[in-house]
MDTraj code that builds the backbone (N, CA, C; nanometers):
import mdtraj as md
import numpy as np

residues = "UNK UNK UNK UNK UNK UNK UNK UNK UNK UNK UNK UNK UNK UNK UNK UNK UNK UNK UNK UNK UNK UNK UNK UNK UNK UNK UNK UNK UNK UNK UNK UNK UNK UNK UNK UNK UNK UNK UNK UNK UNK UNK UNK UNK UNK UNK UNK UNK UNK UNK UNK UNK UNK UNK UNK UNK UNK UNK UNK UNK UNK UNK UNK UNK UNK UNK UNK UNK UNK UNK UNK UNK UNK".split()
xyz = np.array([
    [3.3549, -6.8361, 3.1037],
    [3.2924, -6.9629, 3.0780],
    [3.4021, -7.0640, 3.0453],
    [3.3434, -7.1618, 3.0993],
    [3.4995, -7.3165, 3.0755],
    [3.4481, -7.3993, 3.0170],
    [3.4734, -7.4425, 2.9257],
    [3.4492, -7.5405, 2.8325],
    [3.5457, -7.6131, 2.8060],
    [3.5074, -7.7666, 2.7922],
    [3.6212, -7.9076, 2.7848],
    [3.6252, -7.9680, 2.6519],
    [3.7308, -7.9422, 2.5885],
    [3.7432, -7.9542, 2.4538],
    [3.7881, -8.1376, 2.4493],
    [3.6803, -8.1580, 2.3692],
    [3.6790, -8.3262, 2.3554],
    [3.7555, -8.3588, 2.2285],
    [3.7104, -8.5451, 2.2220],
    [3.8136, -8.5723, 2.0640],
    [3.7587, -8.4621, 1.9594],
    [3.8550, -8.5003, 1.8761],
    [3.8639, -8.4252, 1.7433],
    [3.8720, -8.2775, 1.7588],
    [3.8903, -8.2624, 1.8724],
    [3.9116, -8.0679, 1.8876],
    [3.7816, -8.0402, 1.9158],
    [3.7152, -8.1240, 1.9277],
    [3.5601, -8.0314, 1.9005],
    [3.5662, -7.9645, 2.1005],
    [3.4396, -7.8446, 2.0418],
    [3.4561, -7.7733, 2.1959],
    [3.2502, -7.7783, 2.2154],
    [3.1867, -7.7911, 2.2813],
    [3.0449, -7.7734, 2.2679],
    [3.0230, -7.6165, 2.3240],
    [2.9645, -7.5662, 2.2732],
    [2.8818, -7.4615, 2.2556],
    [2.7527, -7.4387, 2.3928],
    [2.7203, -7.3285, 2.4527],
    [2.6250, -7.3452, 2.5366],
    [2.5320, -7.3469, 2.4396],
    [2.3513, -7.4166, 2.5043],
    [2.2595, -7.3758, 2.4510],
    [2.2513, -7.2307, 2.3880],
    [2.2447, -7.1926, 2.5178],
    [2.1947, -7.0303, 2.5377],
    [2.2439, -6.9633, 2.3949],
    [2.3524, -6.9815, 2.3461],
    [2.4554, -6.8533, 2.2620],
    [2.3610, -6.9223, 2.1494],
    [2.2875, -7.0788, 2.0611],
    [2.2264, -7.0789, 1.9815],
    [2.0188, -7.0401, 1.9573],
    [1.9819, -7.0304, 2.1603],
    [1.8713, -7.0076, 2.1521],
    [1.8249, -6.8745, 2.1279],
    [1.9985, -6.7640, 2.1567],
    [1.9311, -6.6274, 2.1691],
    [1.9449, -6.5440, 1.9961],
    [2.0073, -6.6442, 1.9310],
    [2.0031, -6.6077, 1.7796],
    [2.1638, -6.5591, 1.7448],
    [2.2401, -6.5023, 1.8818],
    [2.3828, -6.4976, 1.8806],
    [2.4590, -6.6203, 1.7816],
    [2.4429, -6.7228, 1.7485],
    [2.4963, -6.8454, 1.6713],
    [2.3826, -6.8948, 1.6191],
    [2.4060, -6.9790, 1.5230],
    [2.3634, -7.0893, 1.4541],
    [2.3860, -7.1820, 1.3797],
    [2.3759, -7.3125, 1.3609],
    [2.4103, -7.4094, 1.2294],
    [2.4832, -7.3721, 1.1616],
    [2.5704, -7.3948, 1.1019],
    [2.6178, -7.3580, 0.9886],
    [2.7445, -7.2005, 0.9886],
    [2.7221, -7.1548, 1.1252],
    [2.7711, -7.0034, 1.1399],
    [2.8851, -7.0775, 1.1401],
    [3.0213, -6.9381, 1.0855],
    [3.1722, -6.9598, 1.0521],
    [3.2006, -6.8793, 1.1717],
    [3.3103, -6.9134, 1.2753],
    [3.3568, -6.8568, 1.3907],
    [3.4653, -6.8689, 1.3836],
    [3.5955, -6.6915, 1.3930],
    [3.7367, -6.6996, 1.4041],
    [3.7585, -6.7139, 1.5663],
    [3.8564, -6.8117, 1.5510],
    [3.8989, -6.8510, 1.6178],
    [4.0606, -6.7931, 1.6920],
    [4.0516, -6.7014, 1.7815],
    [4.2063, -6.7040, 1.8364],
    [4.2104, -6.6942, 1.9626],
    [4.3654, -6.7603, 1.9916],
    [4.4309, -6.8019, 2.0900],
    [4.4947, -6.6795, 2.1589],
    [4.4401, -6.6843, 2.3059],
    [4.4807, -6.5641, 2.3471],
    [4.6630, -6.5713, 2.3995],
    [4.6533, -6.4497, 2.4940],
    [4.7828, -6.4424, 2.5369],
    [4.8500, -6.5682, 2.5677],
    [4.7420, -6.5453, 2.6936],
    [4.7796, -6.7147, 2.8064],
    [4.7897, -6.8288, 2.7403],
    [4.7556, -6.9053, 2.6175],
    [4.7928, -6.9660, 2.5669],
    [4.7170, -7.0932, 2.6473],
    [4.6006, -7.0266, 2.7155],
    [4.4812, -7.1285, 2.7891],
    [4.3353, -7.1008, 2.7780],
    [4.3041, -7.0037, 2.7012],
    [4.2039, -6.9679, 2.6372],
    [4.1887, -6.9279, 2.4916],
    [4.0303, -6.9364, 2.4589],
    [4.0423, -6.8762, 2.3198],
    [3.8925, -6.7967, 2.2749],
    [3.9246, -6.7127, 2.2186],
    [3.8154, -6.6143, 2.1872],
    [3.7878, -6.6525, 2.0444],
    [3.6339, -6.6965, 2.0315],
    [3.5170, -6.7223, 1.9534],
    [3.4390, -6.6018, 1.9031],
    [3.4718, -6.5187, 1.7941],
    [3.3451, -6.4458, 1.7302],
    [3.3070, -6.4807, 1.6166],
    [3.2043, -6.4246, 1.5555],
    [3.1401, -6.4519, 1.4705],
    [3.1928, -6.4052, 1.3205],
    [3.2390, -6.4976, 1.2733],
    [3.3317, -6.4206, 1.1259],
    [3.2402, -6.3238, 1.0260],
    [3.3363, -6.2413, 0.9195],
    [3.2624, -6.1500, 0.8594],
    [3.1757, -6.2027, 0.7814],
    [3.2559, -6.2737, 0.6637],
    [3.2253, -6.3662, 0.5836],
    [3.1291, -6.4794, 0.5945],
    [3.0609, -6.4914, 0.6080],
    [2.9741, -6.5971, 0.6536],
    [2.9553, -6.6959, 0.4801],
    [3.0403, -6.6716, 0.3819],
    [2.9875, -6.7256, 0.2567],
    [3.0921, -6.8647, 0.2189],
    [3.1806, -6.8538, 0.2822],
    [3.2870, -6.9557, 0.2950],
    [3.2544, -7.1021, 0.2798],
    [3.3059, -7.1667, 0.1759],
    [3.3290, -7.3043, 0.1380],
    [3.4288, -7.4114, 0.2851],
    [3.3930, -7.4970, 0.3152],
    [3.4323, -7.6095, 0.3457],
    [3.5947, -7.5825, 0.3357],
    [3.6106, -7.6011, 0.2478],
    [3.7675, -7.5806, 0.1897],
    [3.8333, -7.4692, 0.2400],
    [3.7651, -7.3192, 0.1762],
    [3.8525, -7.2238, 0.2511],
    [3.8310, -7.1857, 0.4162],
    [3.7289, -7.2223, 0.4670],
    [3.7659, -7.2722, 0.5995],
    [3.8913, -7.3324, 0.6753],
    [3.9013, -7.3940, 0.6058],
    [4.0143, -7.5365, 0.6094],
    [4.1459, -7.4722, 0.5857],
    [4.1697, -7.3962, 0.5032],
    [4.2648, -7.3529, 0.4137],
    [4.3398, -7.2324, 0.5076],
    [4.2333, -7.1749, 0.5818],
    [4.2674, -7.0273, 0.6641],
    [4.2930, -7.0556, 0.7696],
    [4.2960, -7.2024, 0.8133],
    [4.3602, -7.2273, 0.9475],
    [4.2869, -7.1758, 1.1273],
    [4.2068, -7.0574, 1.1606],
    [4.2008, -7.0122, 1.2367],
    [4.0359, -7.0063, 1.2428],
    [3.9342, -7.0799, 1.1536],
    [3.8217, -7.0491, 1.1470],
    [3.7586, -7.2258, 1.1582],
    [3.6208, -7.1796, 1.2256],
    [3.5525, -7.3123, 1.2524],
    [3.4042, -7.2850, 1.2191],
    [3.3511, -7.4054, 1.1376],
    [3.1674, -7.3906, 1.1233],
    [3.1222, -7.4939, 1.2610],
    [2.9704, -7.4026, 1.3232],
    [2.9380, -7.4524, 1.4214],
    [2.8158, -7.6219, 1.3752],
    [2.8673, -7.6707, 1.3975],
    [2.7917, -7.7689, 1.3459],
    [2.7188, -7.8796, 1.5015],
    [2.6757, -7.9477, 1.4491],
    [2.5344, -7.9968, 1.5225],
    [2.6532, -8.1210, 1.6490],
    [2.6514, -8.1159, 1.7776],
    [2.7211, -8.2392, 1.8584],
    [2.6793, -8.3505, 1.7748],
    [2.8078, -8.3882, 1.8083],
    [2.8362, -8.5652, 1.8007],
    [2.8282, -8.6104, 1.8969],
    [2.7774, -8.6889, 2.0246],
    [2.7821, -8.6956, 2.1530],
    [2.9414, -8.7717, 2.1446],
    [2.9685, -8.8551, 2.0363],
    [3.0747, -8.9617, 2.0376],
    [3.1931, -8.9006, 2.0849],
    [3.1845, -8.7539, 2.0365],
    [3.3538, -8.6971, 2.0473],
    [3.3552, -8.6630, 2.1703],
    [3.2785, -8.6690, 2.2705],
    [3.2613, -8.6111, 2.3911],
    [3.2919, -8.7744, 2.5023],
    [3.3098, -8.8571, 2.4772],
    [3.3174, -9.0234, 2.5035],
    [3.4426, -9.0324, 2.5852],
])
top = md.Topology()
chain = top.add_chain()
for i, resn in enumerate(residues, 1):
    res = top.add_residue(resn, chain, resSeq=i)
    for name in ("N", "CA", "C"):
        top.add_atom(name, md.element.get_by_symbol(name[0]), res)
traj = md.Trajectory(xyz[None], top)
């Protein structure tokens, strides 16, 4: 799957991965950069209890939050 990563880094999400219960709102996803250094693998972190902050803090993790259409502009 190819996805076009817009401003602010943001990347959109298919429907599908939030209709089938696989994701949701609020879910924490690690984030890493593969070999090629042109893709990146999205799972679902352990922790799901994580503050704003230590999100932030760990560098490699993202909460799925709701489009902005703007960053996509």
């Amino acid at each position: 799957m190819i996805l076009t990563v817009g401003k602010n880094r943001t990347l959109p999400l298919p429907d599908e991965l939030l209709e089938d219960g696989k994701l949701g709102i609020g879910d924490i996803l690690l984030c890493t950069v593969m070999e090629d250094n042109r893709s990146i693998k999205l799972e679902k972190f352990k922790d799901q209890t994580l503050s704003d902050e230590q999100i932030k803090a760990q560098g490699s993790l993202a909460r799925v939050e709701v489009l902005n259409p703007k960053y996509f502009e």
